[in-house]
C-alpha positions in Angstrom: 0.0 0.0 0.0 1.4 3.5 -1.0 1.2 6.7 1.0 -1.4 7.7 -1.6 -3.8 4.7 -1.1 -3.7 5.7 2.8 -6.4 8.9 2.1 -9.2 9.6 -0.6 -7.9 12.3 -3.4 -10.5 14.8 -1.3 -8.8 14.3 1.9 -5.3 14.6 0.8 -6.6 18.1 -1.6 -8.0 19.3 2.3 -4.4 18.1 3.8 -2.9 20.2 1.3 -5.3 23.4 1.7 -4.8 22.7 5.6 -0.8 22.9 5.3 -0.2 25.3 3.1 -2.7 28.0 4.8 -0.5 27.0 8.4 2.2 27.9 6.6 1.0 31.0 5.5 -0.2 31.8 8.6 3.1 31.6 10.1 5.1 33.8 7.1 2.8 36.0 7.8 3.3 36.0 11.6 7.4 36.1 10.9 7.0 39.1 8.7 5.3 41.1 11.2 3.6 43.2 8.4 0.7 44.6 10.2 -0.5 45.9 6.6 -0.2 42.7 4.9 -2.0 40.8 8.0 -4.7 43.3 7.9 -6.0 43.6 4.8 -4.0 40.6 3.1 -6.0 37.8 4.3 -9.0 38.4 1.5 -6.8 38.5 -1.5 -4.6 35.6 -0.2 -8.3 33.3 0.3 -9.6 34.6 -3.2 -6.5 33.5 -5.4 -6.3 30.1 -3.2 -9.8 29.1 -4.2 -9.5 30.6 -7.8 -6.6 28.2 -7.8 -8.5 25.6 -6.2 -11.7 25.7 -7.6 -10.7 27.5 -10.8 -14.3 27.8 -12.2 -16.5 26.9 -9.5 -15.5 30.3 -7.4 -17.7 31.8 -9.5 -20.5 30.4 -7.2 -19.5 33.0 -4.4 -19.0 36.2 -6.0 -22.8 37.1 -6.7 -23.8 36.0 -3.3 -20.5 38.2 -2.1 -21.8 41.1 -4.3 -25.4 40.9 -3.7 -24.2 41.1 0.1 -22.4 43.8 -0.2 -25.0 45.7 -2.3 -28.1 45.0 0.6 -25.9 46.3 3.1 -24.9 49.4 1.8 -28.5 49.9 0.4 -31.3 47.8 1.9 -33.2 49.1 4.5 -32.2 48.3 7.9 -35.6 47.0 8.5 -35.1 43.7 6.3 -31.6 43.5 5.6 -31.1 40.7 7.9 -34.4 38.9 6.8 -33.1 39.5 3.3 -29.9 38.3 3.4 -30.9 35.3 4.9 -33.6 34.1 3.0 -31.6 35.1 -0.4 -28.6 33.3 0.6 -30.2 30.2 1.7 -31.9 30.2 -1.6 -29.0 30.7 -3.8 -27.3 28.1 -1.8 -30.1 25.5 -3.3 -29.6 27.1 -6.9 -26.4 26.5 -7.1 -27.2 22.6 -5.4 -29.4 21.7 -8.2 -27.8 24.0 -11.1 -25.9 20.9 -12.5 -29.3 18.7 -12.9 -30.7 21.8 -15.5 -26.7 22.4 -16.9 -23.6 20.1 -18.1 -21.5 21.5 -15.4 -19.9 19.7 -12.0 -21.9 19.0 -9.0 -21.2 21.3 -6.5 -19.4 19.3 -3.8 -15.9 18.8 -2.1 -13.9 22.0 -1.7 -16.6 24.2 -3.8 -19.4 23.3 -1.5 -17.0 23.6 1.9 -16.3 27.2 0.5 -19.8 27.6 -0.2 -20.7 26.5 3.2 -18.5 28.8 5.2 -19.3 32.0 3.1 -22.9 31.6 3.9 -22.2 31.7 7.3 -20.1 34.6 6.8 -22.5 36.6 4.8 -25.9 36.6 7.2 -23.4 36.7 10.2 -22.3 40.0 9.0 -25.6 41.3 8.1 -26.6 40.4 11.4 -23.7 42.2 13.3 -24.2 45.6 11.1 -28.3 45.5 12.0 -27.7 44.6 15.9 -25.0 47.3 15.9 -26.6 49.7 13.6 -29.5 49.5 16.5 -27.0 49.8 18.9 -25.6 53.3 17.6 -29.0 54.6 17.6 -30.0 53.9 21.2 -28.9 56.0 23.7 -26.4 55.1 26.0 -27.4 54.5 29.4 -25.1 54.0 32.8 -27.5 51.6 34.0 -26.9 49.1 30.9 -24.5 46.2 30.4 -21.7 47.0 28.5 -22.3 45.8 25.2 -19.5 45.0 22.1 -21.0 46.1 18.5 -18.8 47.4 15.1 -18.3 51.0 15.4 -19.0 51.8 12.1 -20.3 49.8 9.2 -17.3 48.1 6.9 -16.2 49.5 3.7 -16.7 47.3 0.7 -12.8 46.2 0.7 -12.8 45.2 4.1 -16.0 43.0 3.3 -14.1 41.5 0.6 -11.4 40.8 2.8 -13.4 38.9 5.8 -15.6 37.4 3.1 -12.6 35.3 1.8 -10.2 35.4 4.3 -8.1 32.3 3.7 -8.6 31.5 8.0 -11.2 28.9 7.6 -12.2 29.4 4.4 -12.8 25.9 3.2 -13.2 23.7 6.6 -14.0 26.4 9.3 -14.3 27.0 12.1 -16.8 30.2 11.8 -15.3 33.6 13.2 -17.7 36.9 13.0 -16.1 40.1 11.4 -15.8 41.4 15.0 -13.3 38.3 16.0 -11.5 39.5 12.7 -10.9 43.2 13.9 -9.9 42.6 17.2 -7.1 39.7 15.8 -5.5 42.8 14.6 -4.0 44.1 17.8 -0.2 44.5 17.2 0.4 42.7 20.7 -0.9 39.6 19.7 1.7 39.3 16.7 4.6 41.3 18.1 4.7 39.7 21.6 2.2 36.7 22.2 3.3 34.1 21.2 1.2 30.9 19.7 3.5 28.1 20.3 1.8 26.6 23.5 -1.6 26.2 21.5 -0.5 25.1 18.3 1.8 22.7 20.7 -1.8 21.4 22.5 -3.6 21.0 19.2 -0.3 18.9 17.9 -0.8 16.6 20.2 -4.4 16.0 19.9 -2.8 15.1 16.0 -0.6 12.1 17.7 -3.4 10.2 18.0 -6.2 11.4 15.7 -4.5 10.6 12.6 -3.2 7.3 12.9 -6.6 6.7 14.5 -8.6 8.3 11.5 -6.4 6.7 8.9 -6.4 2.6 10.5 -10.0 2.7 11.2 -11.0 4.6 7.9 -9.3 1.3 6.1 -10.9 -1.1 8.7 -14.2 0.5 8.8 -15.2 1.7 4.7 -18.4 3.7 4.7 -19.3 1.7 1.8 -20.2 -1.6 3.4 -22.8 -0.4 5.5 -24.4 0.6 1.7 -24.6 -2.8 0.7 -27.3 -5.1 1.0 -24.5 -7.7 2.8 -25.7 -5.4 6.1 -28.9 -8.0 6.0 -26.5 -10.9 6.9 -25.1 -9.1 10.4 -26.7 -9.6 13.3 -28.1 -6.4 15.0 -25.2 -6.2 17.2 -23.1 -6.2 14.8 -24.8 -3.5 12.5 -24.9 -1.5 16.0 -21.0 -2.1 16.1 -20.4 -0.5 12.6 -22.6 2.2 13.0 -20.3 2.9 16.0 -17.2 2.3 14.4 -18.4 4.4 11.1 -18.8 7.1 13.4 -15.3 6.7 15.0 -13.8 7.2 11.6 -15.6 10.5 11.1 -15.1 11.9 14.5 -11.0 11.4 14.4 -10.9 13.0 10.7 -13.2 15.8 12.3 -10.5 16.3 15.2 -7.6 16.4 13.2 -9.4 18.6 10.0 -10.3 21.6 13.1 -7.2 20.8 14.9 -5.0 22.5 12.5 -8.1 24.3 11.2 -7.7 26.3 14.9 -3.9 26.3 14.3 -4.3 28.3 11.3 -6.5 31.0 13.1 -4.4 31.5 16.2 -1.2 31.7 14.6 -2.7 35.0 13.3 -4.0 35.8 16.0 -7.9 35.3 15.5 -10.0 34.4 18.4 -7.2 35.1 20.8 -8.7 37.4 23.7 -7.4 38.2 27.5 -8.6 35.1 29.4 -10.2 36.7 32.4 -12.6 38.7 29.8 -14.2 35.4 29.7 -14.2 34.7 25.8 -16.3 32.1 24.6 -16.7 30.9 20.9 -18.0 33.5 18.0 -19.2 35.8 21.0 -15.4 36.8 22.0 -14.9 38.6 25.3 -18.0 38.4 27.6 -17.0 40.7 30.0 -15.9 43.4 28.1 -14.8 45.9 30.8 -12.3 43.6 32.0 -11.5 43.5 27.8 -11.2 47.3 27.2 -8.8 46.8 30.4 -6.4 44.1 29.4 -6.2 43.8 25.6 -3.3 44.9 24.1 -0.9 44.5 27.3 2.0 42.1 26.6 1.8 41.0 31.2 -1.8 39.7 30.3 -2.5 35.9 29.7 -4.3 34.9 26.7 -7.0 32.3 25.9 -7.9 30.7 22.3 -11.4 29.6 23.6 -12.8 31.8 21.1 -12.0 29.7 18.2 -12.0 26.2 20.0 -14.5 24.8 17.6 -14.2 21.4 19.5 -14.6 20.0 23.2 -13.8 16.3 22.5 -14.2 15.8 26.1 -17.7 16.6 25.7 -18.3 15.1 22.5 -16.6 11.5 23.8 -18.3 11.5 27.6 -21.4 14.3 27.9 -23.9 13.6 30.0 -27.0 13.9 26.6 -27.3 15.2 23.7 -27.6 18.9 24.0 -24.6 18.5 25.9 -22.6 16.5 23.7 -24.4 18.5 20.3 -23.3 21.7 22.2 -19.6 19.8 22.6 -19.7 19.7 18.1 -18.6 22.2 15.5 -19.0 24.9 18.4 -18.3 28.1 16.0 -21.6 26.8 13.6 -23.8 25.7 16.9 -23.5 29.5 18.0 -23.9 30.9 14.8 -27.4 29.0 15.0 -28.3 30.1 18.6 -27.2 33.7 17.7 -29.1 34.0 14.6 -31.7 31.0 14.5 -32.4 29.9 17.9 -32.8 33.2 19.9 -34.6 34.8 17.3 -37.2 32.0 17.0 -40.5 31.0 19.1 -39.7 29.0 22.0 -42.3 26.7 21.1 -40.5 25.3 18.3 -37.1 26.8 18.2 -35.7 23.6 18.3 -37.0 22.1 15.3 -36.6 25.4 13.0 -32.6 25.7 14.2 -32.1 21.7 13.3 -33.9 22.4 9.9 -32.0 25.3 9.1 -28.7 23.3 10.2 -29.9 20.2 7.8 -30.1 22.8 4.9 -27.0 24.1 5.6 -25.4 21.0 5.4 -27.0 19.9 2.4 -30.3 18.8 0.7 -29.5 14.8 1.1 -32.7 13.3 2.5 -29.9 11.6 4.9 -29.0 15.3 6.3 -32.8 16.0 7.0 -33.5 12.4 8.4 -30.5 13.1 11.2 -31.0 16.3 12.1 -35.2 16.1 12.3 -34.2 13.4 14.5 -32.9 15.5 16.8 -35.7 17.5 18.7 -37.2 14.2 19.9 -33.8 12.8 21.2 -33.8 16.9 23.2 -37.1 16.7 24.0 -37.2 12.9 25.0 -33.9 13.6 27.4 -35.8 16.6 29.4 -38.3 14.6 30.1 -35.6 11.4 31.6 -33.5 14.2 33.2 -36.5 16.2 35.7 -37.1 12.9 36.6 -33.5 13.2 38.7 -34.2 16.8 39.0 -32.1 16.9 42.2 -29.2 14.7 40.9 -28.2 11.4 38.8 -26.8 8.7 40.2 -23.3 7.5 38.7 -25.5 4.2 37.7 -28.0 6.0 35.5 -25.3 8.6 34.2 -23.0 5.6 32.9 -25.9 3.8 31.8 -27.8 6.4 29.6 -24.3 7.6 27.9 -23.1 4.2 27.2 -27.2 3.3 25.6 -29.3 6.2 24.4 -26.7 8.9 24.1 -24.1 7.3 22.2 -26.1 4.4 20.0 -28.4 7.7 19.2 -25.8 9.3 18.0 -23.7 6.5 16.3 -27.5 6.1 14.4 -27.9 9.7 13.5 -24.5 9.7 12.4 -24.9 6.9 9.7 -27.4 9.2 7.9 -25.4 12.4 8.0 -22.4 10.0 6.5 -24.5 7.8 4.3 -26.5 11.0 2.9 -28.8 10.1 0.3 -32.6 8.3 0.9 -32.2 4.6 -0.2 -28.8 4.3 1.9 -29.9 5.6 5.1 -33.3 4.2 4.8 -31.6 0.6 3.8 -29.2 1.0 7.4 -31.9 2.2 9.3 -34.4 -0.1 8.3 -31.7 -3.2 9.4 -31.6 -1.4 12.6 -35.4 -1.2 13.1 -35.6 2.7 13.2 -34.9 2.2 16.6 -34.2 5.5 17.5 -36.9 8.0 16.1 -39.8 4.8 16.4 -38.5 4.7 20.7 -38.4 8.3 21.0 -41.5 9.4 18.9 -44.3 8.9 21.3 -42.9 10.8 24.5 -41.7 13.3 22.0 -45.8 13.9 20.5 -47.2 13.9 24.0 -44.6 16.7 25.7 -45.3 19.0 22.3 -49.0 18.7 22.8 -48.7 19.6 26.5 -46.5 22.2 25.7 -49.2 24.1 23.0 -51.8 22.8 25.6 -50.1 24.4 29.0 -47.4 27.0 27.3 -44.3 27.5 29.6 -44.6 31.0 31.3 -42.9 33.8 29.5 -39.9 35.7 31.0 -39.9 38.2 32.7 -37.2 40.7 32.1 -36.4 43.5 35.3 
């Protein structure tokens, strides 16, 4: 077996965006060229992918343009509610564009840029409108001090976060904000990165090898035969576990260097006792204003951690362990799904929103609209031990319903299209949705029946 044979032709293109954007990162960082590392970034993304995708990163530019059009034109009033429901729209034109034209199927590296630039566009929509609102109120001693752009971008500096090479193809998500404030002098001149690109190196010691022997022990493509009928149901529960394996440990190591890329610039790196957390940055910004930009003050990467394996591997359920995944995307649903949705069925319209993000494979839909039953079914186990769990029941529900729920809800994300997923499921009896369905109907109807209480805000 050659070095070749050891990773698809996909994976090694991603291993090759992955290394040379680390190494660009850390020219960059050696040149100390506060010019080039401000306004660089864009131009250095934009000939990548034109070199990349050649063709296909024509797909972007009208959805960049039109972006940049809406914000300098639209009304405040719907520019958010435009730009979503235009992007999300284009994204499905340009899904199904090759069934009504000869051209390529958008996939691979075109859809993973794709991907990532629709995030990037409504996110910035969103943080002009909330800060636009923001400038017009007045300010008051008595409110919480509150981060928002202090002025709206110009057009270059659009283009420049838009296709900013940090991320640009695999993530993670960082908002134009997180962009800004990575351009503090200190944090190139004086902090240095090696301790957390050293952390995330590690986690590579044992990802690879442990993504590359199971990935050969373990093809996806068996569980898309019809030799699955032959296993026992153990053993179709054991591939579905070992499937997922695979995926997890390419995951790791993809956002492990992914992060590398990002902090060696400098992005997502904020004082640690402002208490940053992903996308948000600093929550306690007084304590921000205070310490940023002094070389004495210790710095924190959480901001841009886009995994907590801990979590992922051992939480408690699923929120927990779903909260654990692709952090940077999960808040960029809570920030501008989730919270801006009725609580009644937030849920269901963030996981259907997610799904289309992903992709329109039945498989994507089938996973993720699996989802609010396996939330809603876990509230209902979890006030029963209101007060505490025992170890028992802890080790007991992670070891059955957490984990086989999500080694089942990961086969469909991975297997993607209908007749696959449905095939696999069907061998494992639908277990999952078919267990969970009934508790899930009856706490929806009491909760349209007997509506929780609103909040109260002081």
């Amino acid at each position: 077996m050659g070095l070749a044979d050891l990773l698809t032709r996909d994976d090694w293109i991603y291993t090759g965006i992955l290394g040379s954007s680390f190494a660009i990162s850390w020219l960059l960082r050696s040149s100390q060229n506060m010019g080039l590392i401000r306004h660089g970034g864009g131009l250095i993304g934009f000939m990548m992918a034109l070199l990349i995708l050649r063709w296909k990163i024509f797909y972007s530019i009208p959805l960049v343009v039109f972006t940049m059009l809406s914000i300098k034109l639209v009304d405040q009033r719907l520019l958010t509610k435009i730009v979503f429901v235009v992007t999300f729209v284009y994204l499905l034109v340009c899904r199904y564009l090759h069934f009504v034209f000869p051209i390529e199927e958008l996939a691979s590296q075109a859809n993973g840029l794709q991907l990532i630039m629709t995030l990037r566009v409504i996110g910035l929509s969103f943080e002009i409108s909330d800060s636009r609102v923001a400038r017009s109120k007045p300010k008051s001693d008595d409110t919480k001090v509150k981060r928002h752009l202090l002025h709206d971008p110009s057009l270059s500096e659009m283009f420049n976060y838009f296709y900013h090479y940090c991320g640009l193809f695999t993530g993670p998500y960082y908002t134009f904000q997180m962009l800004l404030d990575s351009q503090e002098p200190v944090l190139i001149t004086s902090w240095s990165p090696l301790n957390e690109i050293k952390q995330r190196g590690l986690q590579l010691l044992w990802s690879v090898p442990l993504f590359v022997i199971t990935n050969k022990l373990f093809p996806l493509d068996h569980l898309r035969s019809d030799a699955i009928w032959e296993w026992s149901f153990t053993y179709r529960l054991f591939w579905a576990a070992a499937v997922f394996v695979v995926f997890r440990n390419r995951v790791y190591s993809a956002w492990a260097v992914s992060e590398s890329i990002c902090v060696t610039i400098g992005i997502g790196i904020y004082p640690k006792l402002s208490k940053p957390t992903i996308v948000v940055g600093p929550t306690d910004v007084e304590k921000y204003q205070s310490l940023h930009g002094r070389t004495e003050t210790e710095y924190s990467s959480e901001a841009i951690t886009n995994l907590d394996i801990g979590e992922v591997e051992f939480s408690d359920g699923f929120r927990s362990g779903i909260r654990a995944w692709n952090r940077s995307v999960q808040s960029w649903l809570a920030l501008f799904v989730y919270s801006r949705t009725s609580r009644t069925y937030r849920v269901e319209v963030t996981m259907f929103v997610s799904a289309l993000w992903h992709g329109t494979y039945a498989g994507y839909f089938m996973s993720f609209l699996v989802v609010p039953m396996c939330t809603a079914v876990e509230d209902v186990i979890f006030k029963q031990f209101a007060n505490a769990k025992p170890k028992w029941f802890q080790w007991l529900y992670i070891l059955t319903l957490r984990s086989r729920g999500f080694d089942f809800l990961a086969t469909g994300f991975l297997l993607k299209n209908f007749a696959d997923t449905h095939r696999f499921w069907s061998s494992l009896y639908y277990w999952l949705p078919i267990s969970l369905a009934p508790i899930y109907v009856i706490s929806k109807v009491i909760m349209i029946i007997f509506p929780p209480p609103k909040r109260v805000v002081s």
